[in-house]
LUMFI-398751 format. One line per 4 residues: number of its first residue (from 1); for each residue x, y, z of C-alpha. Coordinates in steps of 0.25 Angstrom, whole numbers, plus 5000, padded with zeros to 4 digits. Layout:
! residues N
NUM> X,Y,Z | ...
END
This chain:
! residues 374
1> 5022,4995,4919 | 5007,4987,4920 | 5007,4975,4913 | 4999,4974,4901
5> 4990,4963,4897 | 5002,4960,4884 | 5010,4960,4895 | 5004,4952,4904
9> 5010,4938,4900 | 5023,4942,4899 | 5023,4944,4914 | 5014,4933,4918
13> 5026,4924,4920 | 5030,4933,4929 | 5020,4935,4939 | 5015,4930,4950
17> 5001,4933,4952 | 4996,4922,4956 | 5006,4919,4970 | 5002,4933,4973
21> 4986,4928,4975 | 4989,4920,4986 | 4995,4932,4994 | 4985,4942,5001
25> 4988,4950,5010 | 4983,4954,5024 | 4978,4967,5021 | 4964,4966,5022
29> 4954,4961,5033 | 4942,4954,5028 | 4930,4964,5027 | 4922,4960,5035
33> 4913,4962,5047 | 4907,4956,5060 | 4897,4948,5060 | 4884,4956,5060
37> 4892,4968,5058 | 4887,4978,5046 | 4891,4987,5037 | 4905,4987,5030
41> 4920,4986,5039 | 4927,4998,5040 | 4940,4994,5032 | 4953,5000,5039
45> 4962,4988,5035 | 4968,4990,5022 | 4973,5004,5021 | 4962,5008,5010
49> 4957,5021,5009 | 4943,5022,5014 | 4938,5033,5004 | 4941,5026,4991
53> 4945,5032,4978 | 4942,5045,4973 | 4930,5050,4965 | 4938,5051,4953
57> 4944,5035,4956 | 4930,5030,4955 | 4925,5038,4943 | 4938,5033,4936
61> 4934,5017,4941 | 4919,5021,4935 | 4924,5026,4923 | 4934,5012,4921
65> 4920,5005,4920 | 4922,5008,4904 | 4935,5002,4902 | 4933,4989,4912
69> 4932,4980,4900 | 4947,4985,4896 | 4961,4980,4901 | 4965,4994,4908
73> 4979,4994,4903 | 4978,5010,4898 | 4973,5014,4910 | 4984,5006,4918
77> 4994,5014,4908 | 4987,5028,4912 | 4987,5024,4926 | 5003,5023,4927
81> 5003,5035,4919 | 4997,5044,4929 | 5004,5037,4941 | 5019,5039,4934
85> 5013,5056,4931 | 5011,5056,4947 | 5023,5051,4950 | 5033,5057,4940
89> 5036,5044,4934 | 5032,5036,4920 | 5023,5026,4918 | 5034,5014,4918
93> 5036,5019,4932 | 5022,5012,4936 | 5017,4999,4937 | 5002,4997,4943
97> 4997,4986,4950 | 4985,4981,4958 | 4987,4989,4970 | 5000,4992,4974
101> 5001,4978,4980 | 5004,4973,4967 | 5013,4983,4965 | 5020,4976,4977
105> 5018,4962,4972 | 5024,4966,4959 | 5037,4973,4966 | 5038,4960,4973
109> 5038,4951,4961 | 5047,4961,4952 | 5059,4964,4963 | 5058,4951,4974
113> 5061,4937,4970 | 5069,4926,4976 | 5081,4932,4985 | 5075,4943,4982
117> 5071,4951,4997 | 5060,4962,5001 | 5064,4971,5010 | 5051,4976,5017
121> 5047,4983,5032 | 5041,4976,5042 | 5030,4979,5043 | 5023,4983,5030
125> 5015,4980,5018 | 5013,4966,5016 | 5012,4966,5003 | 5025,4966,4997
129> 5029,4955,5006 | 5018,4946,5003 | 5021,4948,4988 | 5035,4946,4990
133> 5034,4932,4997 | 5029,4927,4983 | 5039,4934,4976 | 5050,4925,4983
137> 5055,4939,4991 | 5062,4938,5003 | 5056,4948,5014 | 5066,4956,5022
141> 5056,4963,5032 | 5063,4976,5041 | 5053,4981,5053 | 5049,4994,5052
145> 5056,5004,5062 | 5051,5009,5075 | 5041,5019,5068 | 5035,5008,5060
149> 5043,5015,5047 | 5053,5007,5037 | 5065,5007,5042 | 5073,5009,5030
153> 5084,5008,5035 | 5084,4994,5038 | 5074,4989,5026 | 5088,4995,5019
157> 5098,4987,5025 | 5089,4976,5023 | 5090,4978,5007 | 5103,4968,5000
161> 5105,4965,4987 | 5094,4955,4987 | 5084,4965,4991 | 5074,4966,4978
165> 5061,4976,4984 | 5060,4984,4996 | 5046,4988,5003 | 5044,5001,5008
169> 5029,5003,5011 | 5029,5019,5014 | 5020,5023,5020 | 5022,5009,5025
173> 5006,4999,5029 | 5005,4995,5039 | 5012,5007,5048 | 5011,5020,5041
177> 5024,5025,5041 | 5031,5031,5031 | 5046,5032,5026 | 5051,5046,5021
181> 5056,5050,5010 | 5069,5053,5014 | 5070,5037,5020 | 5063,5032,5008
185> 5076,5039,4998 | 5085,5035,5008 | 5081,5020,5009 | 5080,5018,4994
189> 5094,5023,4993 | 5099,5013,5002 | 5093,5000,4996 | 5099,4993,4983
193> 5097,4998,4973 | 5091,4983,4967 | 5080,4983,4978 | 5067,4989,4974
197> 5063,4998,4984 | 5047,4997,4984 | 5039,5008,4991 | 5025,5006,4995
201> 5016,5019,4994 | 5003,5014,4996 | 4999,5025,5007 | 5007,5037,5000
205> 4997,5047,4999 | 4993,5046,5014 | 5006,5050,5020 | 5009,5065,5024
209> 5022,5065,5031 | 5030,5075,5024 | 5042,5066,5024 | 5038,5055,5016
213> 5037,5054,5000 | 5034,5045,4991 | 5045,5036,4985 | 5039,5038,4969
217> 5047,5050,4968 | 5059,5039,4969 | 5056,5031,4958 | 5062,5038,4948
221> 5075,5039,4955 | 5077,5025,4960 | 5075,5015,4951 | 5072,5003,4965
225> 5060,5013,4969 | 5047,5008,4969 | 5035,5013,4973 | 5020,5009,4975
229> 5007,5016,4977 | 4993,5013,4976 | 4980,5016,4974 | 4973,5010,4985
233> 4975,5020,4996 | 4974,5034,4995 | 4967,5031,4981 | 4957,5024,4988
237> 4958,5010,4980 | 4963,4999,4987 | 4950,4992,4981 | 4956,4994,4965
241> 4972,4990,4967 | 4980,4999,4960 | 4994,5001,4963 | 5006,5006,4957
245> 5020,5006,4957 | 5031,5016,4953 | 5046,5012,4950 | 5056,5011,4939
249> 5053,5007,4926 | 5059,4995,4930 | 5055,4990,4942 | 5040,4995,4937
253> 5042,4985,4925 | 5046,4975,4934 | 5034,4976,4945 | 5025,4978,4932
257> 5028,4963,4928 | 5023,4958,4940 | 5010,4965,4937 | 4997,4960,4937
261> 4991,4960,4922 | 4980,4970,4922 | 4984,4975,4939 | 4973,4988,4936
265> 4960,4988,4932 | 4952,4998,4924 | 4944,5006,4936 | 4958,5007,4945
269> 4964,5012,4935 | 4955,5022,4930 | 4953,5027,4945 | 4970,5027,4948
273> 4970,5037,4938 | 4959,5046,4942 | 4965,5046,4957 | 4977,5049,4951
277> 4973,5062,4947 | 4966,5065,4960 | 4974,5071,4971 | 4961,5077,4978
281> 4959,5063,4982 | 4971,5060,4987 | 4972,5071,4995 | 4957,5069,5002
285> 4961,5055,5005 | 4972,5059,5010 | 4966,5069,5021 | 4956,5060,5023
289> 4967,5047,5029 | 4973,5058,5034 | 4961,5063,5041 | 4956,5049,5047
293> 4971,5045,5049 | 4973,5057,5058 | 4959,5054,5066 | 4963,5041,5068
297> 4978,5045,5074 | 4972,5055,5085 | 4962,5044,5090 | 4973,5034,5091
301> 4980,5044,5100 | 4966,5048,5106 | 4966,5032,5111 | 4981,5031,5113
305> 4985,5023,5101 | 4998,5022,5096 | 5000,5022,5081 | 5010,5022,5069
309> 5009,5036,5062 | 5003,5033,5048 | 5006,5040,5036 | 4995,5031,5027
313> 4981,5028,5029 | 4981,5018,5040 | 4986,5018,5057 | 4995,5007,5065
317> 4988,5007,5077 | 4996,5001,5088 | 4986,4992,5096 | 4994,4984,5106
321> 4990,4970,5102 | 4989,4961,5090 | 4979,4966,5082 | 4973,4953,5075
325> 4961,4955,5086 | 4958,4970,5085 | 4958,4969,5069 | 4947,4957,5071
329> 4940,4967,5081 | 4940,4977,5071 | 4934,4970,5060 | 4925,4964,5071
333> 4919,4981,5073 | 4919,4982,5056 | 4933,4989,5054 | 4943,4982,5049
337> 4958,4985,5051 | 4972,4983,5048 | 4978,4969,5049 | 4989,4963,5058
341> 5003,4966,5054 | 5012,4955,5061 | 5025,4964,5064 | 5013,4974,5069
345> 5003,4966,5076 | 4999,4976,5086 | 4996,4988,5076 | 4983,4989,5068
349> 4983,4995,5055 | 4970,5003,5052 | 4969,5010,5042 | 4963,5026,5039
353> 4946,5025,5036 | 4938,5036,5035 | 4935,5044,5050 | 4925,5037,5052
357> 4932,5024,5050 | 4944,5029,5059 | 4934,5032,5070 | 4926,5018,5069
361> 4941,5013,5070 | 4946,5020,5083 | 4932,5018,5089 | 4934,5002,5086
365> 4950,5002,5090 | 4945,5009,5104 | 4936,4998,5106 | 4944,4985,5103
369> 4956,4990,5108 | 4954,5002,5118 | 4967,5011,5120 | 4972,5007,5132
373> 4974,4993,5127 | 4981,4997,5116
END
């Protein structure tokens, strides 16, 4: 459950807000361009969806211009309603936070601790790791396997008794893979029952393989399930941070006490709900990725290209070489991309734009780095 504002001093002295400003995470180049250069970059870096939020989302922020001198706490109490109805679940099944990347810092600060140890793939989202250093957690890492998927297996032998959160990103940033269903089941199963198994759904609605399924439908049958989604990808915004988390009653009241005091404002409130209720969104945005995703994957077999199969709304390109001077050539022609993953450093992440962005990409990718060189 969100913290009030009567509740926030009771968990004041619990929180650790104010270690956590001193993290930031590598997800973002700066936006800029070259000198002399006009015009905006094009931003295929951060996984964002390049259409934005749907007409009904931005009537709703219009509209919360009316309430904007009010603490939203209603509209944060009608927001977990309307998620816990599309899920099946009750409203002490949700806690909100700013972006699901507090909904990571708070499972961090709620299940990690001193002795305490994070079992997580290598390599994945950053995220819980970074968060989990200032929780005092000790990071058990176990590579990912020779498909760039979770190899469960092993991330479940590397679960003991001192094992307190569990990280599976699914489908998993930076590669695009996914787990299934029956694997996911299986895998929860096999690890304690006092580890918290916390499953990323950032990029949930973009998949379409037929075997996976989303882990939501676990939480009411077992109580060390937890799930995140967000509002900043198929929902189109990454610019308004809103997450939210599903789980137990308990585990949600002890995520929720780690919670930033007022973590949603009025307007992303207001537009959750509204895209909430619209499914003809959804389904557009999702033919659209699916469109620009599929363009892109012909013309990196047209130029030869090895990739990773994605099921989300960005592509691991196999370059050959460290990609450190191609993302700076990149930004150098106004498009910015991916970063550099360490245990990855010869694949670039780029992520799906419009055509017309995908098509200023391969044009730009042909000239820095020509095929054959790859």
């Amino acid at each position: 459950m969100s913290l009030t504002r009567r509740r926030f001093t009771l968990a004041l002295g619990t929180t650790a807000g104010a270690a956590f400003a001193r993290l930031r995470l590598p997800d973002r180049a700066e936006a800029s361009l070259p000198p002399g250069a006009t015009g905006s970059p094009i931003e295929l870096n951060s996984n964002e969806n390049p259409h934005g939020p749907s007409p009904r989302a931005r009537e709703a922020m219009t509209r919360a211009q009316a309430v904007a001198g009010r603490y939203p706490d209603r509209a944060d109490v009608a927001v977990r309603e309307a998620i816990a109805r599309a899920h099946g679940l009750r409203p002490e099944n949700v806690c909100l936070g700013c972006g699901s990347t507090e909904i990571l810092r708070m499972a961090d600060m709620a299940f990690l601790g001193a002795g305490r140890t994070l079992v997580v793939a290598e390599t994945t989202f950053e995220a819980v790791l970074a968060f989990a250093k200032v929780a005092q957690g000790e990071p058990v890492r176990v590579p990912l396997d020779p498909a760039f998927r979770h190899d469960l297996g092993a991330m479940a032998r590397a679960c003991t008794s001192r094992t307190g959160l569990v990280y599976v990103c699914n489908p998993n940033n930076p590669t695009g893979t996914i787990v299934s269903r029956r694997e996911l089941d299986g895998f929860v199963a096999a690890v304690p029952k006092s580890a918290i198994v916390l499953v990323d759904e950032a990029y949930h609605h973009y998949v379409d393989d037929p075997e996976y399924a989303s882990a939501a439908s676990g939480v009411g049958r077992a109580d060390n399930v937890v799930v995140t989604r967000t509002f900043s990808k198929i929902y189109g915004m990454a610019g308004m941070r809103l997450g939210y988390a599903l789980g137990s009653p308990e585990n949600i009241q002890a995520m929720a006490s780690h919670a930033l005091f007022s973590n949603a404002n009025a307007a992303v409130l207001e537009a959750a709900t509204a895209s909430l209720g619209d499914e003809g969104h959804v389904a557009e945005q999702q033919r659209r990725n699916r469109e620009a995703r599929e363009w892109l994957v012909r013309e990196l077999g047209r130029q030869g290209r090895r990739h990773i199969p994605s099921q989300t709304n960005f592509v691991m390109i196999h370059v050959g070489t460290d990609v450190t001077p191609l993302i700076e050539g990149f930004e150098k022609k106004g498009l910015l991309v991916g970063r550099r993953f360490p245990t990855m450093a010869d694949w670039l992440r780029v992520s799906i734009g419009t055509l017309d962005e995908m098509r200023a990409f391969a044009r730009a990718l042909e000239e820095l780095l020509p095929a054959r060189a790859a």
